[in-house]
GUNU-32786 format. One record per residue (C-alpha): x, y, z; residue in one letter. Coordinates in pm, 1 decimal. Each point is the difference from the previous one (the first is absolute). Layout:
<loses>
xx:X&yy:Y&zz:Z&drenvo:A;
...
</loses>
This chain:
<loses>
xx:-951.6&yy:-1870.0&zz:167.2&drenvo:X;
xx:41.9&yy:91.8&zz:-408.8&drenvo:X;
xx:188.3&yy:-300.7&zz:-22.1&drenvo:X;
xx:-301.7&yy:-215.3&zz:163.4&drenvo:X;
xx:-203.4&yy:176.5&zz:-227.5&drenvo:X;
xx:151.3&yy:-59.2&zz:-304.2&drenvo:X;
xx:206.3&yy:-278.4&zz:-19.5&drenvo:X;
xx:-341.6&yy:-206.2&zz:142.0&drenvo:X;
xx:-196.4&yy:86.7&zz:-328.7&drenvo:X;
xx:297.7&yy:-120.5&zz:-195.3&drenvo:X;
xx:-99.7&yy:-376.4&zz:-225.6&drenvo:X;
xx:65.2&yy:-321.5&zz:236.4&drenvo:X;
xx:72.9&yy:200.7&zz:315.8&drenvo:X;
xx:-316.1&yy:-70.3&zz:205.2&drenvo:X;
xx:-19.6&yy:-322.3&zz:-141.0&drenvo:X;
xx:354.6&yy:-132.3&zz:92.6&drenvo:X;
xx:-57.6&yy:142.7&zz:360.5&drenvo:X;
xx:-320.7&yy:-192.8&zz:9.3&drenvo:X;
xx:185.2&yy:-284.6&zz:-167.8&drenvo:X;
xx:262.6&yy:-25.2&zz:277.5&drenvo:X;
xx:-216.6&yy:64.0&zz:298.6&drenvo:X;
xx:-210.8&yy:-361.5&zz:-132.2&drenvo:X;
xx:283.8&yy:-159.9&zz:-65.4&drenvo:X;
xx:212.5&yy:130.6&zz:286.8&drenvo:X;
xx:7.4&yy:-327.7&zz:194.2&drenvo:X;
xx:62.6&yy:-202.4&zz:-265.7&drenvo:X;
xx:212.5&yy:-334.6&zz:68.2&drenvo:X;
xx:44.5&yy:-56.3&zz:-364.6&drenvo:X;
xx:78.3&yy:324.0&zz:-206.7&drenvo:X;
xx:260.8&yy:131.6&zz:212.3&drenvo:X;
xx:233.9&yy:-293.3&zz:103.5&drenvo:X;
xx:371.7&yy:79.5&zz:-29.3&drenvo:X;
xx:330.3&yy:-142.4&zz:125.5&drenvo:X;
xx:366.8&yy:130.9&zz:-91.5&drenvo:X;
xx:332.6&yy:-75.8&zz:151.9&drenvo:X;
xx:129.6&yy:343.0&zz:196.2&drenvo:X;
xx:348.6&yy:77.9&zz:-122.9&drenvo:X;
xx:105.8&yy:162.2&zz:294.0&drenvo:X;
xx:7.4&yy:-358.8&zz:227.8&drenvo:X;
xx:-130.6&yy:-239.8&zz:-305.9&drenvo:X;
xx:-295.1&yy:-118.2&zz:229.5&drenvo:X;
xx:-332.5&yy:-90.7&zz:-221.3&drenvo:X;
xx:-311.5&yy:253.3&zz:64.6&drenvo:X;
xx:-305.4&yy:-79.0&zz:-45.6&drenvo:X;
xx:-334.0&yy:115.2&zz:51.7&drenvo:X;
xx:-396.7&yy:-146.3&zz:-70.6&drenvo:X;
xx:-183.1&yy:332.9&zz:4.6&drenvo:X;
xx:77.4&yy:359.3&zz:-1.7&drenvo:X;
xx:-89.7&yy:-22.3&zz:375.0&drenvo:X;
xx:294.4&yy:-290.9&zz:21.5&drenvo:X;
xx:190.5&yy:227.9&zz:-188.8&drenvo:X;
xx:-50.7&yy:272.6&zz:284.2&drenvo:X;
xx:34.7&yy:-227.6&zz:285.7&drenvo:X;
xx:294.5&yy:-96.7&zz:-148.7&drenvo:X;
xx:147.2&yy:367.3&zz:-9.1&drenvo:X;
xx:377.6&yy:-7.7&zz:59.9&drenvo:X;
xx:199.9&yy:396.9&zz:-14.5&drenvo:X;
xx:361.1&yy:-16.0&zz:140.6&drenvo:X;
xx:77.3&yy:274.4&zz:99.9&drenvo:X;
xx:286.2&yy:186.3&zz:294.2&drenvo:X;
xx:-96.3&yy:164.5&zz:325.0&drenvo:X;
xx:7.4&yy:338.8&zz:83.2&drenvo:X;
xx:119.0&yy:122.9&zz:320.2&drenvo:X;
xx:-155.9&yy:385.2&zz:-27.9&drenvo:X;
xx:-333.7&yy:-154.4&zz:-87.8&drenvo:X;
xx:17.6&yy:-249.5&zz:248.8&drenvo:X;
xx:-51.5&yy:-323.3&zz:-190.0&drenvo:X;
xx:177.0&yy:-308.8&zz:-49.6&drenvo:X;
xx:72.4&yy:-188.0&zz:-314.5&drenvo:X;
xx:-289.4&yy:-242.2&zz:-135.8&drenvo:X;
xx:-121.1&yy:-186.4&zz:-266.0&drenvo:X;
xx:-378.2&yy:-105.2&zz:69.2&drenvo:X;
xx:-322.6&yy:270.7&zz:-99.2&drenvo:X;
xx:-60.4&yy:82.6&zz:394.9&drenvo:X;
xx:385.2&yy:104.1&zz:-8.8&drenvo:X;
xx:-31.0&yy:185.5&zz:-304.3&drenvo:X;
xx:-313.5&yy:163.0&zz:158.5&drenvo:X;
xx:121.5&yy:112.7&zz:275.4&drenvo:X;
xx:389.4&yy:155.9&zz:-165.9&drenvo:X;
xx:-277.8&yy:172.6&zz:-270.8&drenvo:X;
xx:-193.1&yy:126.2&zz:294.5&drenvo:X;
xx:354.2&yy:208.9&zz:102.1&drenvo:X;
xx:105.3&yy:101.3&zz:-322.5&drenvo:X;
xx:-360.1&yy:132.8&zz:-41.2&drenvo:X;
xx:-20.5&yy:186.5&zz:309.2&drenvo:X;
xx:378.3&yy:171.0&zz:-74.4&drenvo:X;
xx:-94.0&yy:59.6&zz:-317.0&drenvo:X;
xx:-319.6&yy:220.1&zz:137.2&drenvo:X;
xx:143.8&yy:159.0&zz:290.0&drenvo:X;
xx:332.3&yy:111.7&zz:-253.9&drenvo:X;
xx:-305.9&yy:228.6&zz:-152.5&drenvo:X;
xx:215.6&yy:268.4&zz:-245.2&drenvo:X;
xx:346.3&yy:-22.7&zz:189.6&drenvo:X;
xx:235.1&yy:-77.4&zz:-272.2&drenvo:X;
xx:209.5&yy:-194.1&zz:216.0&drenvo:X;
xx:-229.3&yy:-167.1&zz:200.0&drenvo:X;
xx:-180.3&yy:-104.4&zz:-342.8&drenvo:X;
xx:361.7&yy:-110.5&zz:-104.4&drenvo:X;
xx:57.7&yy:-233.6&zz:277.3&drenvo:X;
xx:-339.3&yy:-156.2&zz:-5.2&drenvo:X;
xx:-16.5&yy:-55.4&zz:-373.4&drenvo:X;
xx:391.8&yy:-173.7&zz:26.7&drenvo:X;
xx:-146.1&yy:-241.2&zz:239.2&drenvo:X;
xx:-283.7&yy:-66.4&zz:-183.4&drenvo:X;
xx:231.6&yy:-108.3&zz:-325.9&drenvo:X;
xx:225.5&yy:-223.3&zz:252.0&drenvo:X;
xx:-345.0&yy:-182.6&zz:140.1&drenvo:X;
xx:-78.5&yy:-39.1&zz:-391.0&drenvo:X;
xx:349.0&yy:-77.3&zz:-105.7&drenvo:X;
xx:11.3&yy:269.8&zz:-281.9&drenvo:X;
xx:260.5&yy:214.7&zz:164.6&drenvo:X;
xx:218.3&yy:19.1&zz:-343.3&drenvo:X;
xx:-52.4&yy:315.7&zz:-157.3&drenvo:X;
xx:-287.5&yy:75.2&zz:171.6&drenvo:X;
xx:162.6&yy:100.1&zz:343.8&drenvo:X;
xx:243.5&yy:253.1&zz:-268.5&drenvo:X;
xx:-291.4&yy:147.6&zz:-162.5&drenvo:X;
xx:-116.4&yy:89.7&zz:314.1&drenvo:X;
xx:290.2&yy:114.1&zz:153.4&drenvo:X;
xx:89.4&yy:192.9&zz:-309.0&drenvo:X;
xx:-339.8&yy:139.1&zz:1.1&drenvo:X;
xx:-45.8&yy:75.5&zz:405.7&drenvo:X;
xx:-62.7&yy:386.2&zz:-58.9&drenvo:X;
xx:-343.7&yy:20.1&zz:-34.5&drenvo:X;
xx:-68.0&yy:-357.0&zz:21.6&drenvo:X;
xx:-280.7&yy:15.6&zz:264.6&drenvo:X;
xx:-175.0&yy:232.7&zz:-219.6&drenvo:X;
xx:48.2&yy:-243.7&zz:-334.6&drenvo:X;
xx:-132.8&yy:-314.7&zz:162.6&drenvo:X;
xx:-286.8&yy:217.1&zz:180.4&drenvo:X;
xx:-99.8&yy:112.4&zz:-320.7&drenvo:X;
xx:-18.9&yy:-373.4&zz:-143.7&drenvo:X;
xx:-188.9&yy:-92.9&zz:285.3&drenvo:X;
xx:-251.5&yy:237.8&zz:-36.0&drenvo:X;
xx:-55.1&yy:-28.4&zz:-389.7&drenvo:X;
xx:-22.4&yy:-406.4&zz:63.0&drenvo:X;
xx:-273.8&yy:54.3&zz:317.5&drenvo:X;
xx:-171.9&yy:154.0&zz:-325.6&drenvo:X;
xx:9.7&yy:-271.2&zz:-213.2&drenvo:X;
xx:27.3&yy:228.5&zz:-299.9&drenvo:X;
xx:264.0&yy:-190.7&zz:-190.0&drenvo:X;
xx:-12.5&yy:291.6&zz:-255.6&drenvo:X;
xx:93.3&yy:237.0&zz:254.9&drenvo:X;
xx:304.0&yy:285.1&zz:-58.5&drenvo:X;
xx:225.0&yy:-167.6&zz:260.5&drenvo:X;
xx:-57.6&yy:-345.2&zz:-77.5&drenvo:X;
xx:56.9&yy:68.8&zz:-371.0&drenvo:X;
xx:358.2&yy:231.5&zz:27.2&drenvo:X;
xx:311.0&yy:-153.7&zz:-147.9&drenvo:X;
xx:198.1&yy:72.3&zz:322.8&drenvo:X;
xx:-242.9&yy:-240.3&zz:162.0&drenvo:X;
xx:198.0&yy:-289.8&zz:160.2&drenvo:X;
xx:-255.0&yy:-343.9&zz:66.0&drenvo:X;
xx:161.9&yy:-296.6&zz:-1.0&drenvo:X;
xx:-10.4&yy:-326.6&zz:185.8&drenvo:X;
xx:180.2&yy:189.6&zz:271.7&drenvo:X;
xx:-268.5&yy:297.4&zz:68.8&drenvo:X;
xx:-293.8&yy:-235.3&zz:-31.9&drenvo:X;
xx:91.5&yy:-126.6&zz:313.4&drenvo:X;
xx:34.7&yy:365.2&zz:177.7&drenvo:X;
xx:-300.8&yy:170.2&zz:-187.2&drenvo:X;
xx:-198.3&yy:-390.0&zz:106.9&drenvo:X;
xx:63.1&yy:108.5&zz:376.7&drenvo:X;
xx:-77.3&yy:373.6&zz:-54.4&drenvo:X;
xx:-341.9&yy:-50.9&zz:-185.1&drenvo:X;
xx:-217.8&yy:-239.6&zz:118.2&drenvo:X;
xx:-177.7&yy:-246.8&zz:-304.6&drenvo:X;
xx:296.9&yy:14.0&zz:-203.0&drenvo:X;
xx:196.9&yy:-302.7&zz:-52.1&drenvo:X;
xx:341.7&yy:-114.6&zz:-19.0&drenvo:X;
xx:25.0&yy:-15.2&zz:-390.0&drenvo:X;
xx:361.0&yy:-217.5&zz:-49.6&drenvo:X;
xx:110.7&yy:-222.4&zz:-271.0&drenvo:X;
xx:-135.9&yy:-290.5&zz:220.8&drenvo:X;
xx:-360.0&yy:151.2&zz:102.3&drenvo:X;
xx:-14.0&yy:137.7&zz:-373.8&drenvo:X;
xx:53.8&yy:-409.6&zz:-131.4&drenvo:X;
xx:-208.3&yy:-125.3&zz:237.9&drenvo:X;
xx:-309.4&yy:261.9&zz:-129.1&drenvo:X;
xx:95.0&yy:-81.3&zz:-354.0&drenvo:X;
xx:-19.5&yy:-378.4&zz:86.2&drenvo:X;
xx:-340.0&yy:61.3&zz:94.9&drenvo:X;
xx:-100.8&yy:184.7&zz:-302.6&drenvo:X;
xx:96.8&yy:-319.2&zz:-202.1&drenvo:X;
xx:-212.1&yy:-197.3&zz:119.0&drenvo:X;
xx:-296.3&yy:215.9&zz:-21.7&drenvo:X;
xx:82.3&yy:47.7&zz:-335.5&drenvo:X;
xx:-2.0&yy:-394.7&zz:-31.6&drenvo:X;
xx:-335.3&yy:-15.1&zz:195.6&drenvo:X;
xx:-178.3&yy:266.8&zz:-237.5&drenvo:X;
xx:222.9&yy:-156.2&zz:-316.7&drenvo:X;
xx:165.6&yy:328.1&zz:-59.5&drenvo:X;
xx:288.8&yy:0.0&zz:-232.9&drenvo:X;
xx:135.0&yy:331.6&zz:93.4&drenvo:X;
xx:38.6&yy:158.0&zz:280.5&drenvo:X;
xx:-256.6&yy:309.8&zz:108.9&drenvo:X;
xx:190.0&yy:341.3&zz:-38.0&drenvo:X;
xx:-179.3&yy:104.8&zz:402.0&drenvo:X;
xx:153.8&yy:-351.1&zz:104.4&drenvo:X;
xx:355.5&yy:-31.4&zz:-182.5&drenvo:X;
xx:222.7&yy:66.7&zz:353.3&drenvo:X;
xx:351.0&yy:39.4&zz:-133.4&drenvo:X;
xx:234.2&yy:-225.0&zz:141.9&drenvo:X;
xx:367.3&yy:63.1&zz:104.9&drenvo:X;
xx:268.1&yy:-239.6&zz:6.3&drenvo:X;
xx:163.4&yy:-167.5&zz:286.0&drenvo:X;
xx:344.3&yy:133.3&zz:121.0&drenvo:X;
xx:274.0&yy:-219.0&zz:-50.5&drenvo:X;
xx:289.1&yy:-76.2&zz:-246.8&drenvo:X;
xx:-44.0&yy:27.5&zz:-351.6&drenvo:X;
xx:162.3&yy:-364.1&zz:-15.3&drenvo:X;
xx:-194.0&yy:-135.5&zz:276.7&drenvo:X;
xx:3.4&yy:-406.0&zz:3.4&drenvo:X;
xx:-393.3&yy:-41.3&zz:115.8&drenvo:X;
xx:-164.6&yy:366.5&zz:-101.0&drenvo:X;
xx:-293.0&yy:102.8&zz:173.1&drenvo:X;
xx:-311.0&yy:39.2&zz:-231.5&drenvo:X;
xx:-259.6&yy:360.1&zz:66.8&drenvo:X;
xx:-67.2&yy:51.1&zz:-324.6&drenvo:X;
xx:-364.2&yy:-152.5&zz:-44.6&drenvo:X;
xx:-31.7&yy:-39.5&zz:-339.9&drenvo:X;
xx:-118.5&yy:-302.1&zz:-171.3&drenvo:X;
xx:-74.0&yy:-109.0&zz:-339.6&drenvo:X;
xx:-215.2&yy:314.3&zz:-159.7&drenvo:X;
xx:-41.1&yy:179.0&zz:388.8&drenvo:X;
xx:210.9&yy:241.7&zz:-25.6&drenvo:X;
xx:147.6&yy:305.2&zz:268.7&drenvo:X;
xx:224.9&yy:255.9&zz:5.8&drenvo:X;
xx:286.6&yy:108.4&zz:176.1&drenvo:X;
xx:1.2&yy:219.2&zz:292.5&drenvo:X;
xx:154.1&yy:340.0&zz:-48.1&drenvo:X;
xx:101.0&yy:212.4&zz:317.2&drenvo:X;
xx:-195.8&yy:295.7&zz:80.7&drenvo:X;
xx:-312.8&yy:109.1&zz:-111.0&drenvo:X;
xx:-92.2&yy:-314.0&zz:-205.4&drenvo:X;
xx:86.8&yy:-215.5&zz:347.9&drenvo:X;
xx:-208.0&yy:279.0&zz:204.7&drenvo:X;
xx:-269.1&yy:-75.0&zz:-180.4&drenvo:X;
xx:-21.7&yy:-358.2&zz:-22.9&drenvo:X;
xx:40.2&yy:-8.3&zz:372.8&drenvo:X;
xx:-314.6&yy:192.9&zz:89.1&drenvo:X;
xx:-233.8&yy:-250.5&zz:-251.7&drenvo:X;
xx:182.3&yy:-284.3&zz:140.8&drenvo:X;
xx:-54.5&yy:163.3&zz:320.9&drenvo:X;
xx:-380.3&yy:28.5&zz:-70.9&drenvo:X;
xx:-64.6&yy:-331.0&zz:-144.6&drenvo:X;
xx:132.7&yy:-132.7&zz:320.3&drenvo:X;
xx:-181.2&yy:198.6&zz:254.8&drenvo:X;
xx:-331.4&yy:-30.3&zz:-221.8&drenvo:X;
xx:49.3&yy:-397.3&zz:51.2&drenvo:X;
xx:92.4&yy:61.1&zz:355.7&drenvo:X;
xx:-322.9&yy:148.3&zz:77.0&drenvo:X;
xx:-214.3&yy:-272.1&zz:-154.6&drenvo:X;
xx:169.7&yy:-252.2&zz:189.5&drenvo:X;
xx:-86.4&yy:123.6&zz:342.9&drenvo:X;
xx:-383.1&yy:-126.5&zz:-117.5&drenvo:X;
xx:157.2&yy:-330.1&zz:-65.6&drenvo:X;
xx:81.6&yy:-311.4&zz:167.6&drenvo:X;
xx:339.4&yy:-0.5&zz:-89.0&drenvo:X;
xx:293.3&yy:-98.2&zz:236.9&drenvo:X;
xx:146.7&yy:378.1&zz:-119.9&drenvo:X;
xx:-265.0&yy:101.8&zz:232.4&drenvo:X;
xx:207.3&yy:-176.0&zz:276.0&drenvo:X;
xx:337.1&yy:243.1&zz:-61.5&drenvo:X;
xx:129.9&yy:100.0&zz:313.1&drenvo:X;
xx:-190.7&yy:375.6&zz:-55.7&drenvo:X;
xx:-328.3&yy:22.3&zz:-205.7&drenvo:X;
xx:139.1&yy:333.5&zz:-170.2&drenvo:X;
xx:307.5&yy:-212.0&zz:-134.2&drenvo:X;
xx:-158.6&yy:-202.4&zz:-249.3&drenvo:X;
xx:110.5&yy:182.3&zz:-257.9&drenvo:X;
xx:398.0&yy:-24.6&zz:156.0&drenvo:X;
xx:-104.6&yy:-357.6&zz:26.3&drenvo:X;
xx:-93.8&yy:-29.3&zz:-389.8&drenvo:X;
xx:318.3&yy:210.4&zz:-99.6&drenvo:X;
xx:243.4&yy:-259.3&zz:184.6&drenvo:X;
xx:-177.8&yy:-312.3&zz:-151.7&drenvo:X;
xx:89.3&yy:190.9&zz:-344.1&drenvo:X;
xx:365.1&yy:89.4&zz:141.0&drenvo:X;
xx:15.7&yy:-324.5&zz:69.3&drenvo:X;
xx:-115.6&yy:-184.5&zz:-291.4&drenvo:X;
xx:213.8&yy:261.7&zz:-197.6&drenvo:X;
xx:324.1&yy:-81.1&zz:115.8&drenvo:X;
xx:15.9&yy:-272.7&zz:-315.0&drenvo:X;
xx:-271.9&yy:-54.1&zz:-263.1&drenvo:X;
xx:179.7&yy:-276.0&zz:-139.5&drenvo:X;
xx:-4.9&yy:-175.3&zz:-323.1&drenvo:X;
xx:-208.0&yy:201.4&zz:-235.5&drenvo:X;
xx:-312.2&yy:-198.0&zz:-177.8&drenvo:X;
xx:41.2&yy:-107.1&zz:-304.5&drenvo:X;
</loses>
């Protein structure tokens, strides 16, 4: 892929993937806790493999699909498993697409807005998100489709265009502050006072009230560590195939290791394992260091 073959020359890129695939099991680097705000119960996790085995989606059943509402990762894996398989055998059928894609926002719980774009948008639509799919399968982030201002890629479509093209990630507000999370501390372990331009993955913020009593932190940025904001589109296109490549590039180095990631209920989910540690560990970064 152009994107594997560029972004992997870029300064600090094969360095932070080695970086993370060493310190993957760590006990100490990545312990977290945070109270959820949805049933103010304390989470905590250990390791980014606690931090997976911890994984916790809620999300509603779906009588076409055939699966029940679930929390837990096998859950999720299975009601992903459906929405995959709809989402294939919709092919270019506009409305087929249009049904499938709807019930992917509703397992994702980014139905507002998202489920009127697409409705407003139906003509044509199975052609549009084919397109996508095929420029991402690429991984040429510079490519004419990926880079057109009518391009819609937000937290929302990662989730469909994550089903439709294998390797790519979910790249959310949560996944994206669990990634920059990481960054900080390998810019702590190589005593880097600004972020790398190949490893600054911008961050969006939670959604919730703008007077919020407890408000979530995603924003990773601490003392002279800086990242930017996530813009919709191309900008969030991009950063979602080098996430998606830094994450797959440590998945395949830990198959040759004796980690417990190697334990996941599939061999050929570590990477889905790695993304929920970060979706988990996302949710709330917390107090930022001082």
């Amino acid at each position: 892929m152009k994107t594997q073959q560029a972004y992997a020359t870029l300064p600090h890129v094969a360095s932070f993937i080695a970086w993370l695939t060493t310190e993957l099991d760590s006990n100490t680097l990545f312990k977290h806790e945070y109270v959820d705000r949805r049933n103010a119960t304390k989470w905590s996790c250990d390791s980014l493999f606690g931090a997976y085995k911890s994984y916790h989606w809620n999300f509603p059943g779906n009588k076409r699909l055939g699966y029940n509402p679930g929390t837990s990762s096998a859950a999720n894996a299975e009601a992903l498993n459906a929405l995959r398989v709809d989402l294939i055998a919709a092919g270019n059928d506009d409305m087929l697409v249009l049904q499938a894609a709807i019930d992917v926002m509703a397992w994702g719980g980014v139905t507002a807005r998202n489920v009127d774009w697409l409705k407003a948008n139906k003509n044509g639509l199975g052609h549009t998100i084919q397109a996508v799919q095929s420029a991402l399968m690429t991984g040429d982030e510079h490519s004419l489709v990926l880079r057109s201002k009518a391009l819609r890629f937000n937290s929302g479509m990662t989730k469909v265009y994550s089903l439709l093209c294998p390797g790519i990630c979910i790249y959310d507000s949560r996944v994206a502050a669990g990634l920059g999370a990481l960054v900080v501390e390998y810019c702590n372990a190589n005593a880097l006072a600004k972020v790398p331009e190949a490893l600054c993955f911008p961050w969006a913020a939670a959604k919730e009230g703008v007077n919020a009593v407890a408000p979530k932190r995603r924003n990773p940025s601490t003392r002279t560590l800086h990242f930017k904001r996530l813009r919709s589109g191309s900008h969030h296109a991009r950063w979602n195939l080098r996430a998606s490549y830094v994450l797959n590039q440590v998945a395949e180095r830990a198959r040759l290791l004796d980690t417990p990631f190697r334990n996941v209920e599939q061999p050929e989910n570590i990477r889905l394992a790695i993304e929920n540690s970060l979706f988990m560990r996302g949710y709330d970064l917390g107090a930022e260091s001082l």
